[in-house]
C-alpha positions in Angstrom: 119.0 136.8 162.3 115.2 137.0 161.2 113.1 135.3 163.2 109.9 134.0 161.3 106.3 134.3 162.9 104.7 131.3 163.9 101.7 132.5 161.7 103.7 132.9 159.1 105.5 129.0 159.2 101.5 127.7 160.2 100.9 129.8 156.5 103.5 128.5 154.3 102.8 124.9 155.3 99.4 124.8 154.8 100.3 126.4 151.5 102.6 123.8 150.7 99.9 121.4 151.7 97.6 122.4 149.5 99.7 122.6 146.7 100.9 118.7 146.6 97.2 117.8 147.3 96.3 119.5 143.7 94.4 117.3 141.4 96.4 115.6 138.4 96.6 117.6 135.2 95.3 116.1 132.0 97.3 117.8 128.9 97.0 117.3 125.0 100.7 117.0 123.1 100.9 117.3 119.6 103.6 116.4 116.8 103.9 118.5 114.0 103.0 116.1 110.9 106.8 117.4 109.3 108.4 114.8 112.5 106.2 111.9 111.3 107.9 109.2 109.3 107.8 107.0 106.9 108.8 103.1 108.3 111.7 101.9 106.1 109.9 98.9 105.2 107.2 101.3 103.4 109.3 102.9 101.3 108.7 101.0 98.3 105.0 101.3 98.5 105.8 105.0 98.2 105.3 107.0 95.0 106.4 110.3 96.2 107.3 112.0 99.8 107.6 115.9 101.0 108.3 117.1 104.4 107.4 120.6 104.6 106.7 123.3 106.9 102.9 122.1 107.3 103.6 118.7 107.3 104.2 115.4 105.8 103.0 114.5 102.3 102.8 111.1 100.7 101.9 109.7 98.0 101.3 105.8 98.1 101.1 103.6 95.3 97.2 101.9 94.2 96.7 99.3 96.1 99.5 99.4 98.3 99.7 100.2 102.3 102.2 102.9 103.7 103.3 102.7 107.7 103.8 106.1 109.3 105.2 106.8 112.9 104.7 109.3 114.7 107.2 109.7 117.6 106.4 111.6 120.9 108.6 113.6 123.3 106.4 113.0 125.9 105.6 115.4 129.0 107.2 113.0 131.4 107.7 109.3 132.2 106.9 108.6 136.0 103.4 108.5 136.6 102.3 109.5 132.7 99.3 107.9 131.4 97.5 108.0 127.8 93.8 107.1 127.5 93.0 109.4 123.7 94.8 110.0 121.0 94.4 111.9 117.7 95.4 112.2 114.0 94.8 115.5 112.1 95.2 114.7 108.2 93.7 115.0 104.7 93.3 112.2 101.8 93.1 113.3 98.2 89.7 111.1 98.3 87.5 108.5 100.6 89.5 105.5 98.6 92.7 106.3 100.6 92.4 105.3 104.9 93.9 105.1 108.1 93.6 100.9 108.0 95.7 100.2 111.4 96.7 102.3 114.3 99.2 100.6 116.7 100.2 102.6 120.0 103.8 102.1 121.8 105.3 102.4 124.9 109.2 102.4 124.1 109.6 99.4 122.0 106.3 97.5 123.3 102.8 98.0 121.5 100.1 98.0 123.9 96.6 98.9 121.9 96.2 98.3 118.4 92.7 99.0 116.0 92.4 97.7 112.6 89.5 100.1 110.6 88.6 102.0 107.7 88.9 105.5 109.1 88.5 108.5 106.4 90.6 111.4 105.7 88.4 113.9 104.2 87.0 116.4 106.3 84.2 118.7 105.0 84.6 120.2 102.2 87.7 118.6 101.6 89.4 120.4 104.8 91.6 118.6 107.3 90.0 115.7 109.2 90.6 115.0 113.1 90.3 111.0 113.6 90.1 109.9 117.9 91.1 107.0 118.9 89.8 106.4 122.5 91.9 103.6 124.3 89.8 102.3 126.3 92.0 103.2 129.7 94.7 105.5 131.3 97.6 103.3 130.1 101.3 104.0 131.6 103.9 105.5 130.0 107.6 104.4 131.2 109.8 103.9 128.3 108.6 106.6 125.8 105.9 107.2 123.3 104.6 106.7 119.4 101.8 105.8 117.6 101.6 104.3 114.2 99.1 104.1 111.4 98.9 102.2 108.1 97.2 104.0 105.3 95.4 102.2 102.5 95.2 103.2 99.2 92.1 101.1 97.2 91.7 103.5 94.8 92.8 102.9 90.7 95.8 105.6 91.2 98.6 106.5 93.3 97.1 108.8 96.0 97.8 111.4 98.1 97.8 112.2 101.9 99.0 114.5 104.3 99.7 114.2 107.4 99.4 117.9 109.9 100.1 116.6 113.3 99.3 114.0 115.6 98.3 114.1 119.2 97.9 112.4 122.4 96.2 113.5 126.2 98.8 112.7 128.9 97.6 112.8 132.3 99.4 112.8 135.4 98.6 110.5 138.5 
C-alpha cells in the first residue's frame, strides 16, 4: 500500500482549492452564417436564397422585411449569462438594414432593439454590428437571436449573412 505524505495531501488540497476559487470565464461563440435561417413566415418576402460554405445569402424583395434566426448551441446552461452579442454581415447597399433584433432564451424573448443598423462595412467589406444588452442575462433553456432586415431601396436586394456571435460568461 502507498502511503501519501502529509505534505503532499496539504499540496493537492490547496491545489484543489485554488482551482474552484478561479474567476468565471467570459467566452465569444459564433454561428457560422450557413446555420442561420430564414423564419417560415418570411419566405415570401424572399426573392432568392443560398446557403453556402461562407454563409447565408438572401435576396429580399423592395420594400419588404425578411426575419432571420440564428440558433446557438450554447457553451452550457447552468449558470450561463449573455450581456453582447454580434452580427458579422454585408448589404448590397446602405438602403438594405438590420431593422429589429430580438434575443431568446428557449422559447422566451427577453431583449429586443428596433434600429436602422447598416451592413456595409468599408469599402464594401463585411460589417460587425454589437448589440450591448444592457446586463449579464441567464441562460436556462437555450439560445438565439433574431434580426429583421429592411429592404427600402427601388429593387430586390441582397444580403449575406457570415456568422453571428454572442459572449457567454460563466458565474
Amino acid at each position: 500500500m502507498i502511503r501519501l505524505s502529509r505534505g503532499f495531501v496539504v499540496l493537492a488540497l490547496l491545489a484543489v482549492l485554488a482551482f474552484s476559487a478561479a474567476p468565471a470565464r467570459a467566452a465569444w461563440f459564433f454561428i457560422h452564417g450557413a446555420a442561420a435561417v430564414i423564419q417560415p413566415s418570411s419566405l415570401t418576402e424572399v426573392a432568392t436564397y443560398d446557403v453556402a460554405g461562407w454563409g447565408l445569402r438572401v435576396t429580399v424583395k423592395k420594400g419588404k422585411s425578411v426575419w432571420i434566426h440564428a440558433p446557438f448551441a450554447n457553451p452550457a446552461l447552468d449558470g450561463t449569462t449573455v450581456n453582447t452579442i454580434q452580427l458579422i454581415w454585408k448589404a448590397a447597399s446602405k438602403t438594405i438594414y438590420v431593422s429589429g433584433v430580438d434575443v431568446y432564451d428557449g422559447s422566451v424573448k427577453f431583449w429586443a432593439k428596433q434600429g436602422n443598423w447598416k451592413g456595409t462595412g468599408v469599402d464594401g467589406n463585411y460589417a460587425a454590428t454589437n448589440w450591448s444588452l444592457g446586463r449579464d442575462w441567464n441562460i436556462s433553456r437555450g439560445f438565439g437571436i433574431s434580426f429583421a432586415i429592411t429592404n427600402k431601396g427601388g429593387k430586390d436586394q441582397e444580403v449575406i449573412i457570415a456568422s453571428a456571435g454572442a459572449s457567454f460568461n460563466d458565474k
